[in-house]
C-alpha beads as a LAMMPS data file, in Angstrom:
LAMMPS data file: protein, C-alpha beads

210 atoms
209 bonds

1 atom types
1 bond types

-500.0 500.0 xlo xhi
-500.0 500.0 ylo yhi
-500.0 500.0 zlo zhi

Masses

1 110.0

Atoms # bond

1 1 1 -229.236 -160.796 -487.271
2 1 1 -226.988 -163.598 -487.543
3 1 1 -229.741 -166.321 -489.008
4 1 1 -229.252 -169.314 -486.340
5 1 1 -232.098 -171.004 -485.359
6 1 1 -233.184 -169.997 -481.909
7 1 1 -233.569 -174.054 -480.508
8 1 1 -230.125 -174.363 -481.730
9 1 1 -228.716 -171.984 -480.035
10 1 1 -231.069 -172.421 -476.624
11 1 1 -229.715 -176.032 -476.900
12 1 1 -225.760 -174.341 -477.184
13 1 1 -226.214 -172.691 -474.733
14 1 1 -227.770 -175.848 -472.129
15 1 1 -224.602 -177.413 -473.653
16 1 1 -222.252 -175.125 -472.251
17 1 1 -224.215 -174.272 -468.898
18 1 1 -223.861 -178.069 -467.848
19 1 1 -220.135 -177.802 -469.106
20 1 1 -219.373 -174.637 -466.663
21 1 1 -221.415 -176.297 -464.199
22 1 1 -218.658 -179.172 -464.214
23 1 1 -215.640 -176.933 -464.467
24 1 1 -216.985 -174.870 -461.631
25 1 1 -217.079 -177.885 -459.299
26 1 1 -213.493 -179.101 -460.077
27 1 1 -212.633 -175.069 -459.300
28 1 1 -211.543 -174.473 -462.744
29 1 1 -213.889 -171.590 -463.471
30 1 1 -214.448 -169.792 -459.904
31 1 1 -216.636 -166.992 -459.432
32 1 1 -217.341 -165.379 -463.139
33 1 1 -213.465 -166.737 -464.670
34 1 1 -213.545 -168.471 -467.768
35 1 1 -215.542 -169.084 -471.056
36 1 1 -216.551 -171.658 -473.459
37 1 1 -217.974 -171.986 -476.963
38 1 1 -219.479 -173.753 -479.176
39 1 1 -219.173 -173.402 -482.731
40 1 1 -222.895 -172.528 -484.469
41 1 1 -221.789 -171.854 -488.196
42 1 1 -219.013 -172.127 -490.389
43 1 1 -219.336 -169.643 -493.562
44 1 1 -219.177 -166.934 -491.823
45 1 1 -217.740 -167.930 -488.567
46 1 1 -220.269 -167.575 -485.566
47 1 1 -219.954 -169.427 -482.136
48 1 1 -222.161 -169.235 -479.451
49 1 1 -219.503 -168.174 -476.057
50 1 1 -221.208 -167.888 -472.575
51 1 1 -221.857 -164.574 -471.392
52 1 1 -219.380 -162.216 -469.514
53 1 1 -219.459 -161.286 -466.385
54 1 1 -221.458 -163.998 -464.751
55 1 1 -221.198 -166.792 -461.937
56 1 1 -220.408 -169.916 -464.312
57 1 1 -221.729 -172.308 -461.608
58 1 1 -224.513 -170.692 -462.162
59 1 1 -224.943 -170.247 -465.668
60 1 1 -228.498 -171.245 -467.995
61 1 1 -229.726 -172.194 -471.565
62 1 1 -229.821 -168.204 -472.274
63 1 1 -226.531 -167.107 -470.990
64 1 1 -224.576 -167.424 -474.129
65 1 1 -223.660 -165.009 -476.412
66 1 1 -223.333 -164.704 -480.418
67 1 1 -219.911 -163.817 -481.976
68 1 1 -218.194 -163.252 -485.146
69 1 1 -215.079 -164.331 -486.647
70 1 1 -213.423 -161.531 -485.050
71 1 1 -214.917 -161.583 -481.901
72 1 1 -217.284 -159.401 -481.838
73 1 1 -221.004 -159.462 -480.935
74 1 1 -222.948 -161.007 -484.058
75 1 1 -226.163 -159.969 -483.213
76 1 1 -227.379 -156.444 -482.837
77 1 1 -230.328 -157.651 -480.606
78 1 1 -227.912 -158.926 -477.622
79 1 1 -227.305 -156.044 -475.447
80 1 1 -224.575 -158.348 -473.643
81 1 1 -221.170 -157.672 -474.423
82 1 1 -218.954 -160.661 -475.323
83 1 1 -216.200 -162.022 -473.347
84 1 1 -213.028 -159.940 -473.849
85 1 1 -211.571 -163.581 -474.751
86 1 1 -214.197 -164.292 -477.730
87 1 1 -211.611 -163.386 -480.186
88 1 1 -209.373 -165.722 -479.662
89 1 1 -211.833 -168.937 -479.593
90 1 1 -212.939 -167.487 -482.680
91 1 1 -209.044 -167.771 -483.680
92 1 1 -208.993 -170.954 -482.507
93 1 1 -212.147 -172.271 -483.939
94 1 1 -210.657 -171.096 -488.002
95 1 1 -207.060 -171.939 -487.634
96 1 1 -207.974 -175.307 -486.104
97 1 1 -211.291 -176.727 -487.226
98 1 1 -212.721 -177.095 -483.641
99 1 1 -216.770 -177.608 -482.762
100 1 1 -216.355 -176.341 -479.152
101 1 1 -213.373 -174.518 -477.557
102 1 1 -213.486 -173.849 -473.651
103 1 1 -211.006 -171.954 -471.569
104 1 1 -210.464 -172.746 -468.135
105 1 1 -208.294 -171.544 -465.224
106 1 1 -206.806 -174.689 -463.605
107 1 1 -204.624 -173.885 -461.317
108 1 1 -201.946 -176.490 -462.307
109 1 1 -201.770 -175.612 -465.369
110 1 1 -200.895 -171.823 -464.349
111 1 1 -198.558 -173.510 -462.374
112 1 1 -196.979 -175.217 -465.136
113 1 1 -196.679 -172.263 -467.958
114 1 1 -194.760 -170.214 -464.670
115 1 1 -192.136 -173.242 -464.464
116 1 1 -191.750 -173.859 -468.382
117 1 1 -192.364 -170.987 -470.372
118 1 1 -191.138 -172.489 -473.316
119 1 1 -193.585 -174.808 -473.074
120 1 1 -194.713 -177.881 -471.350
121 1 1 -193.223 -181.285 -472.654
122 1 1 -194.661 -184.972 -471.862
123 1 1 -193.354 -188.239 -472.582
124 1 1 -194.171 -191.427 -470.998
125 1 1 -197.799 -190.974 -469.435
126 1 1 -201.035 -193.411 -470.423
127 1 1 -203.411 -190.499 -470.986
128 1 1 -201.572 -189.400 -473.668
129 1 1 -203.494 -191.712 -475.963
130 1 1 -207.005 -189.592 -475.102
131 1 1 -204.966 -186.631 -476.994
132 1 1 -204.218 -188.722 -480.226
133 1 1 -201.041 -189.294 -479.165
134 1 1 -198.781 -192.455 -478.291
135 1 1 -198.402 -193.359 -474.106
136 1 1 -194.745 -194.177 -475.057
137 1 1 -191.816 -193.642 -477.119
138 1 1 -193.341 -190.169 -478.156
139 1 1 -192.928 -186.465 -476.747
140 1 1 -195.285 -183.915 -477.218
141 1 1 -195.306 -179.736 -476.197
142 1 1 -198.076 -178.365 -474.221
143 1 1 -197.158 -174.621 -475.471
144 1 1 -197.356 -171.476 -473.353
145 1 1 -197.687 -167.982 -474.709
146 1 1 -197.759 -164.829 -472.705
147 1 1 -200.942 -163.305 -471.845
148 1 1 -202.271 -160.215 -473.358
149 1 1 -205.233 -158.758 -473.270
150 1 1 -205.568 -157.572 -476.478
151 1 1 -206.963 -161.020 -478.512
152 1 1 -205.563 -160.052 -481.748
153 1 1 -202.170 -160.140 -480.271
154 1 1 -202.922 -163.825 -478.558
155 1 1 -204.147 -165.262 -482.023
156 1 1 -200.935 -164.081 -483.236
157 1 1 -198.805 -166.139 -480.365
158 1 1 -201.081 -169.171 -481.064
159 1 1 -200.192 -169.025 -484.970
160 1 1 -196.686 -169.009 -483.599
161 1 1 -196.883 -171.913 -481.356
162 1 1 -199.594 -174.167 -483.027
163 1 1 -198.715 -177.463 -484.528
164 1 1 -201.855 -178.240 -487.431
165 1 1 -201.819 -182.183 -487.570
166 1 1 -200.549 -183.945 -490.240
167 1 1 -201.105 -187.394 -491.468
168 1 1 -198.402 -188.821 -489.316
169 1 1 -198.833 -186.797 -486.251
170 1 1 -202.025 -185.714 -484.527
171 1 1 -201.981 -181.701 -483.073
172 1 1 -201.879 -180.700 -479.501
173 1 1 -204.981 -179.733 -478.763
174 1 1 -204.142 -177.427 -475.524
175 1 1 -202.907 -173.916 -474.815
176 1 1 -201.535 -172.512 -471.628
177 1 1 -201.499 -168.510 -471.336
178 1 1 -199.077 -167.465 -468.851
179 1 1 -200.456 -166.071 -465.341
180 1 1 -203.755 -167.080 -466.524
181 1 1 -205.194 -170.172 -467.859
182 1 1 -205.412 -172.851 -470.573
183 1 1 -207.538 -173.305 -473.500
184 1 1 -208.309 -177.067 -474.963
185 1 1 -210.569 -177.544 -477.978
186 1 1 -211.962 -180.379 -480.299
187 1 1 -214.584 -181.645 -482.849
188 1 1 -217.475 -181.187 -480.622
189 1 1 -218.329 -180.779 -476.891
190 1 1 -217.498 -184.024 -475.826
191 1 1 -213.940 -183.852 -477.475
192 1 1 -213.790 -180.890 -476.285
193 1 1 -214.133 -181.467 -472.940
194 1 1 -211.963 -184.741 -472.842
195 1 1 -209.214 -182.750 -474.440
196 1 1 -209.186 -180.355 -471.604
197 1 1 -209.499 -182.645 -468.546
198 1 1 -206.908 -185.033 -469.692
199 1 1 -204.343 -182.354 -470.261
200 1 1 -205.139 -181.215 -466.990
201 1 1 -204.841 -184.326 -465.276
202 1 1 -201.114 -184.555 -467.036
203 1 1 -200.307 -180.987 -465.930
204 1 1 -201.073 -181.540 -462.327
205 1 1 -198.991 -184.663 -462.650
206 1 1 -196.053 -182.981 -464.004
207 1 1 -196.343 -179.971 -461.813
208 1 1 -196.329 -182.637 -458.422
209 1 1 -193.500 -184.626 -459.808
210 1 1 -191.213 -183.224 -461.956

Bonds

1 1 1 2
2 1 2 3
3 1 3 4
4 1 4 5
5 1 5 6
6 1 6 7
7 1 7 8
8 1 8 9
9 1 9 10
10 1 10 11
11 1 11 12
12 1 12 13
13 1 13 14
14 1 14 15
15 1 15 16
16 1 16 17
17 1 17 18
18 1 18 19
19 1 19 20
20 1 20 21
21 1 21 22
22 1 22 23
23 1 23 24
24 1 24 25
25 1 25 26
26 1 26 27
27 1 27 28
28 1 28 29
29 1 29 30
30 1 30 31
31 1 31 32
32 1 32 33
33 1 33 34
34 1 34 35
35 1 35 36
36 1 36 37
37 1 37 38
38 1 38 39
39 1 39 40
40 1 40 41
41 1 41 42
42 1 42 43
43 1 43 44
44 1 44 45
45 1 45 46
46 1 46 47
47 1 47 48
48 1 48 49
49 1 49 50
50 1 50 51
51 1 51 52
52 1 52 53
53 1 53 54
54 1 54 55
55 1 55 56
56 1 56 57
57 1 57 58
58 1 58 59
59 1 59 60
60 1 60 61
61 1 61 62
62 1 62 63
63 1 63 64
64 1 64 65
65 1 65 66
66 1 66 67
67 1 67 68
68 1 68 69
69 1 69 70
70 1 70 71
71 1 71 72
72 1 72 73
73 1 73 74
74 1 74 75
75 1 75 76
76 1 76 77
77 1 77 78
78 1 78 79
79 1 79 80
80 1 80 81
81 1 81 82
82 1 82 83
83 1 83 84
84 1 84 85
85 1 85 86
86 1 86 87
87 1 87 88
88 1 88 89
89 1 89 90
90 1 90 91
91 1 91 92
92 1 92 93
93 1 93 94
94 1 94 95
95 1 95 96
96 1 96 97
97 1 97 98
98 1 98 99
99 1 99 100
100 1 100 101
101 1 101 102
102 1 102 103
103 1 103 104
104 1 104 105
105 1 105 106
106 1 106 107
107 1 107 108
108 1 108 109
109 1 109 110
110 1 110 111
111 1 111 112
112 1 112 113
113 1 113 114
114 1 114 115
115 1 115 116
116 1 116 117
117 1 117 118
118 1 118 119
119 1 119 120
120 1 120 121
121 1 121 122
122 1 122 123
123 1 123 124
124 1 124 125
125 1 125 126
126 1 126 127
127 1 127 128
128 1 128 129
129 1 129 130
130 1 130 131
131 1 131 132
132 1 132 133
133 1 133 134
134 1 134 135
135 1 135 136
136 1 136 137
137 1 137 138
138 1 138 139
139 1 139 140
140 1 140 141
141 1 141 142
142 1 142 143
143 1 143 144
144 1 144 145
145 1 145 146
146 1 146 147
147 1 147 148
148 1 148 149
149 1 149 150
150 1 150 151
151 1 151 152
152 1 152 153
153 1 153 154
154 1 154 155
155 1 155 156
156 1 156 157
157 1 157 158
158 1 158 159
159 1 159 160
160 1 160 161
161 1 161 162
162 1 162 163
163 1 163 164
164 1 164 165
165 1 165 166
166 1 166 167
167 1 167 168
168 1 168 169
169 1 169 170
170 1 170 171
171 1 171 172
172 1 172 173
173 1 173 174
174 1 174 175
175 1 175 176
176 1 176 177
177 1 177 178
178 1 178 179
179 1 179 180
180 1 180 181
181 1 181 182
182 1 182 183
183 1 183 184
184 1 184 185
185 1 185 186
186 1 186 187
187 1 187 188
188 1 188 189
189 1 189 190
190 1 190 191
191 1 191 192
192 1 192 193
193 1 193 194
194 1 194 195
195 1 195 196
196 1 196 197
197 1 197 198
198 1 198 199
199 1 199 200
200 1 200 201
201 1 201 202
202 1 202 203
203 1 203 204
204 1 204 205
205 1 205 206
206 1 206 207
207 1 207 208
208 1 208 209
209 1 209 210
């Protein structure tokens, strides 16, 4: 038993239905693709991730799942197996701080890790500013990693890649996994959320322009 309050995590898991629900209708989450969590305790790590292996237009209040720091199913009482993902928000969540993590598979931004591996770089573009970062006279890296799908692996090629802020620059808070998807993450859901459209919106731009 991992101790969290069963409202709290009904009210997760609401949280991150309504999220999928909006992902699925912008197509970034077709069919059962995708996953999203939400941070539920700190010391130890446990996040609440939606379920595997279901429609995530179609997801409800229950169809989250409790993990550990590593990934793994935190309660013995779930019969549900975890997303083969989990481990890596978990990664995510420690190495950056973030409430709510949520990986996605926009199409652009699939798009975008194919043409620059080495990662994605943007200069010059208002929505910037919703990532902490300046509209102008500033360049920042959206990176890529190759996928894998062994998670302890991927947490290793985010340590590589990720940027922690600092008090004179903010971090990047997006990830692109080759042939795959992206991740985006912040302080809470909403964060979370604006993180990932916004770098989205700035992918598909660069993708149809560059």
């Amino acid at each position: 038993m991992t101790g969290i309050d069963a409202l709290a995590l009904k009210a997760a898991g609401g949280a991150l239905a309504a999220e999928a629900a909006r992902f699925s209708g912008y197509g970034w989450m077709r069919g059962t693709s995708g996953n999203l969590s939400i941070v539920m305790q700190r010391e130890p790590l446990v996040l609440a991730v939606t379920a595997s292996g279901l429609d995530k237009s179609e997801l409800t209040d229950a169809d989250v799942v409790l993990i550990d720091a590593a990934g793994r199913a935190a309660s013995a009482d779930d019969p549900r197996a975890p997303s083969a993902e989990a481990g890596l928000h978990a990664h995510i969540a420690a190495r950056t701080g973030a409430g709510a993590i949520f990986h996605v598979h926009a199409l652009d931004a699939v798009v975008a890790g194919h043409r620059w591996p080495e990662g994605v770089e943007l200069r010059d573009l208002e929505m910037l500013k919703g990532i902490g970062h300046a509209a102008h006279g500033e360049s920042i890296l959206i990176p890529v990693i190759a996928n894998d799908q062994d998670m302890v692996i991927e947490s290793e090629r985010f340590d590589s890649v990720y940027a922690p802020p600092t008090p004179q620059t903010a971090e990047v808070p997006a990830l692109i996994v080759a042939g795959h998807g992206m991740y985006a993450w912040g302080a809470d859901v909403a964060a979370a959320r604006r993180h990932l459209e916004i770098a989205e919106w700035m992918l598909r731009f660069t993708v149809a322009t560059r």
